[in-house]
C-alpha positions as CSV (number, residue, x, y, z in Angstrom):
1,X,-26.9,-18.0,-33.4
2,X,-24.5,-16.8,-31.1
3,X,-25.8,-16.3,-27.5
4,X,-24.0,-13.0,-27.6
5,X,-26.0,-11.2,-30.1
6,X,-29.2,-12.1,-27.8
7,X,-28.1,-10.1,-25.4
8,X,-29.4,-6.6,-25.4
9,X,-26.3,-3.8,-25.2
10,X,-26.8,-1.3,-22.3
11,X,-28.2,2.0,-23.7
12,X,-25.6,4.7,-25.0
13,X,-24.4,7.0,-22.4
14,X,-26.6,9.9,-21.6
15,X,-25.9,13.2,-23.0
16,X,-28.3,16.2,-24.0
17,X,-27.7,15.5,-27.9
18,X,-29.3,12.0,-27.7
19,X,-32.2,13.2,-25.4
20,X,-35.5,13.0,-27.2
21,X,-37.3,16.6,-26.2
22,X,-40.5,16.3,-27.2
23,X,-42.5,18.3,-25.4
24,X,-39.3,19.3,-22.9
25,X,-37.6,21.3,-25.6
26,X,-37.5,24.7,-23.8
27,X,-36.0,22.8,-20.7
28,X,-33.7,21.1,-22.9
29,X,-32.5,24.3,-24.8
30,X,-32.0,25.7,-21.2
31,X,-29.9,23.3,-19.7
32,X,-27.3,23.2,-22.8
33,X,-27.0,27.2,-22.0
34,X,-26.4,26.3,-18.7
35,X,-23.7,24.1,-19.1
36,X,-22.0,26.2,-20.9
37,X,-22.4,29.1,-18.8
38,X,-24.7,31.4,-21.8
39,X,-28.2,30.6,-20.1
40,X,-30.3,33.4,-17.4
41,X,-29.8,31.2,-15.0
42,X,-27.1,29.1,-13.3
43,X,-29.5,26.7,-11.4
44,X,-32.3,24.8,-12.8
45,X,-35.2,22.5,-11.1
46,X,-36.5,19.5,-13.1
47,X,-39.5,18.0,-11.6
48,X,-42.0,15.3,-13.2
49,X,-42.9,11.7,-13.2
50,X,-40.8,8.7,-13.5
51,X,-39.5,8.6,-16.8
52,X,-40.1,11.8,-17.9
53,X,-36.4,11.9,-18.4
54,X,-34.8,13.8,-15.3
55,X,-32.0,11.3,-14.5
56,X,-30.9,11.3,-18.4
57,X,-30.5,15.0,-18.2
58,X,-28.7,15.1,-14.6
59,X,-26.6,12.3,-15.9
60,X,-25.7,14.7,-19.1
61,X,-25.4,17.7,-17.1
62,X,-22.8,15.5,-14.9
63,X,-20.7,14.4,-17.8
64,X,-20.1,18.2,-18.4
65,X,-18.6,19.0,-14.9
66,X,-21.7,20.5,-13.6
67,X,-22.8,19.6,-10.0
68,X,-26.2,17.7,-9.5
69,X,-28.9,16.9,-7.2
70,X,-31.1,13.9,-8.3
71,X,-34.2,13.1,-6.3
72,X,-34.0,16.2,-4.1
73,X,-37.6,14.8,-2.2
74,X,-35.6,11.8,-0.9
75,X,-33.5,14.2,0.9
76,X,-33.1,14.0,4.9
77,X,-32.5,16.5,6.8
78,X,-29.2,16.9,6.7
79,X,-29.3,16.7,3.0
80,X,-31.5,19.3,2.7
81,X,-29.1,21.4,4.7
82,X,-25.9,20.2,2.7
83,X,-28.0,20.9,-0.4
84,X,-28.8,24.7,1.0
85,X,-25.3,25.5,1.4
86,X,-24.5,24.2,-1.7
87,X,-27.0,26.4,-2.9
88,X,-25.4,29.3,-1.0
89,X,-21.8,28.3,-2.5
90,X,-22.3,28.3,-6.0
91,X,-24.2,32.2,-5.8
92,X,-21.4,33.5,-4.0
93,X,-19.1,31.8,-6.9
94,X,-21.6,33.3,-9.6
95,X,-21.2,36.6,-7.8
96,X,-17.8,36.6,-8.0
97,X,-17.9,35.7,-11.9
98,X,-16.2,32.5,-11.2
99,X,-19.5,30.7,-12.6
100,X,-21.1,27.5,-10.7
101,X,-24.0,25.5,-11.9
102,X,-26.4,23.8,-9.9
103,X,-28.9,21.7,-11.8
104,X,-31.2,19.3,-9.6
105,X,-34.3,17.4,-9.8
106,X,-37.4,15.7,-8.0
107,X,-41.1,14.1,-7.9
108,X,-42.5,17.7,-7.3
109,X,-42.8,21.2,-7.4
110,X,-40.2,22.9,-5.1
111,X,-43.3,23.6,-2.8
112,X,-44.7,20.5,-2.9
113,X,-42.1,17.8,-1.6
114,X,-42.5,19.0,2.2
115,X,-38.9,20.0,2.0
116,X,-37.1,23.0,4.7
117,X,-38.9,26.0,3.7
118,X,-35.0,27.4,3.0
119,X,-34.6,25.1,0.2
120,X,-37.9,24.8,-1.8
121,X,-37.4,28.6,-1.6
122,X,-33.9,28.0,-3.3
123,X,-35.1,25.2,-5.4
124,X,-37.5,28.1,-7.1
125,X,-34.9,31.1,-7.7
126,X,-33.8,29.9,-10.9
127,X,-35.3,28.0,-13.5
128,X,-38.0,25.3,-12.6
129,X,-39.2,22.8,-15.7
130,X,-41.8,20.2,-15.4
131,X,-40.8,17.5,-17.4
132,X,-43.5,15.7,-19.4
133,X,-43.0,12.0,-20.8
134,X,-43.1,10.9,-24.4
135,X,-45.9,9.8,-25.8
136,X,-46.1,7.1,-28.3
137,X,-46.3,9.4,-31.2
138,X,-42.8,11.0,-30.5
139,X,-41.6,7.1,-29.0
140,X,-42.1,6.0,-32.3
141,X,-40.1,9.3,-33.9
142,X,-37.3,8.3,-31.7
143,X,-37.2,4.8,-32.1
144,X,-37.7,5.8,-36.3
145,X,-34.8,8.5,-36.0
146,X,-32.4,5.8,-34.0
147,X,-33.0,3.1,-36.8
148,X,-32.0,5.7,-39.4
149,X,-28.8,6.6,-37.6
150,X,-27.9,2.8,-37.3
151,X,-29.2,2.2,-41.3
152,X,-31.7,0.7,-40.2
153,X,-35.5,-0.1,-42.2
154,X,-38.0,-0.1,-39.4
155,X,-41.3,-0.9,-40.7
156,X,-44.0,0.6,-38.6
157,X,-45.9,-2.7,-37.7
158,X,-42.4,-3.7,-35.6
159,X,-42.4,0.0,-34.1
160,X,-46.7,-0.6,-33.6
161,X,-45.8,-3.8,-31.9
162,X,-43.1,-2.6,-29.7
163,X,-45.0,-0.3,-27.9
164,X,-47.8,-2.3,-27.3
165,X,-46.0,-5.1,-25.8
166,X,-43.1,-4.2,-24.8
167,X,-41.7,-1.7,-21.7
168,X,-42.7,1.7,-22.7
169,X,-39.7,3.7,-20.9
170,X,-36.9,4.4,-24.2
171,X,-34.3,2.6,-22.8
172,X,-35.8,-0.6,-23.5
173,X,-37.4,0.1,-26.8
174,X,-34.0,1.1,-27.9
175,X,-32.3,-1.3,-26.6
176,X,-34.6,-4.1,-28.2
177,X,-34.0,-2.3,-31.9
178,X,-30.5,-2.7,-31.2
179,X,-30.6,-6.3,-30.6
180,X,-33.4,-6.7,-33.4
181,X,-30.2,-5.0,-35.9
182,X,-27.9,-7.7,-34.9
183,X,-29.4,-10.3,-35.3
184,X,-31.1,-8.8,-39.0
185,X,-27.3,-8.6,-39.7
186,X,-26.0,-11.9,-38.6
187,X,-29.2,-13.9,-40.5
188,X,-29.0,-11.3,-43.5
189,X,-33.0,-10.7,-43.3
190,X,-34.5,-7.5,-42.5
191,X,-36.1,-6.8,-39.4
192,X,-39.6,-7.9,-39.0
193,X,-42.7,-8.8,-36.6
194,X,-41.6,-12.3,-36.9
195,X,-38.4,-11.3,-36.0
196,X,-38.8,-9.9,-33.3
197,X,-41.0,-12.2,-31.6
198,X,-38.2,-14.8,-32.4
199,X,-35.8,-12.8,-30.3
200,X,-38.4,-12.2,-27.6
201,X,-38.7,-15.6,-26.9
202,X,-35.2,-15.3,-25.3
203,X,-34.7,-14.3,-21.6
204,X,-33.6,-11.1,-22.8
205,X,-34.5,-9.2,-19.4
206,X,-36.9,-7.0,-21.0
């Protein structure tokens, strides 16, 4: 066994195709009109938990030219000020019809980060999503829909098993199936349990 195929592949660059909605899909729908420039609203607040999937979609949203504010409640002073005329540019733009997205994200609501009144105020004039997390139930539909893309069979006792001992954010569950599919194809088994606690028994920086 090569040491190569223990090594897990970084996950695929995020865009908004291979972002798994679940419960997120009216946020989701609203930032692909966004970007490109058929949605209500040229600025959009993402707020929620870590791992609810904000950075993916900012990341996304990036890739398409469209400026981005990631953790907005880590913001100093200044910051909040840049961010505020930043704000202020990209109206005037949208007034003029020269479009200008602004999509940005935090822990909170606009009013709850103890930001500069100016800018939670901004932060709310467009469209504000919380973003909720995926449970386990939609974490195994992704990690199912992934293994069909790759031609993968997944049986559900190695998705079962996963998630209970594995990291729960997606990166990592995805990244382990990809591994798990190497390897099935360099021993010519199909994936298992067994399997997989074989390769876990690497230092695969899980």
């Amino acid at each position: 066994m090569k040491q190569l195929l223990l090594d897990i592949k970084p996950a695929a660059p995020p865009t908004l195709l291979n972002f798994i909605a679940g419960r997120n899909a009216e946020a989701l729908a609203s930032l692909n009109a966004a970007v490109t420039s058929t949605g209500v609203s040229n600025f959009i607040y993402l707020w929620g938990d870590s791992g609810s999937g904000k950075s993916h979609l900012l990341q996304a949203c990036k890739a398409q030219n469209v400026t981005v504010m990631d953790d907005v409640h880590l913001l100093d002073n200044d910051a909040q000020i840049a961010l505020f005329n930043t704000f202020n540019q990209l109206k005037g733009l949208n007034s003029e019809g020269q479009g200008g997205t602004l999509i940005t994200a935090g822990l909170h609501a606009p009013n709850q980060m103890g930001l500069r009144d100016d800018l939670a105020t901004r932060l709310a004039w467009g469209l504000v999503y919380q973003l909720h997390p995926l449970n386990d139930a939609e974490k195994a539909l992704a990690l199912q829909n992934h293994a069909a893309e790759r031609g993968i069979r997944l049986p559900t006792e190695v998705v079962d098993y996963c998630l209970r001992y594995l990291r729960r954010d997606l990166s990592t569950l995805m990244a382990t199936l990809d591994a798990l599919d190497e390897w099935s194809l360099t021993t010519k088994k199909p994936v298992t349990v067994p399997m997989l606690r074989q390769l876990l028994q690497f230092p695969l920086n899980l």
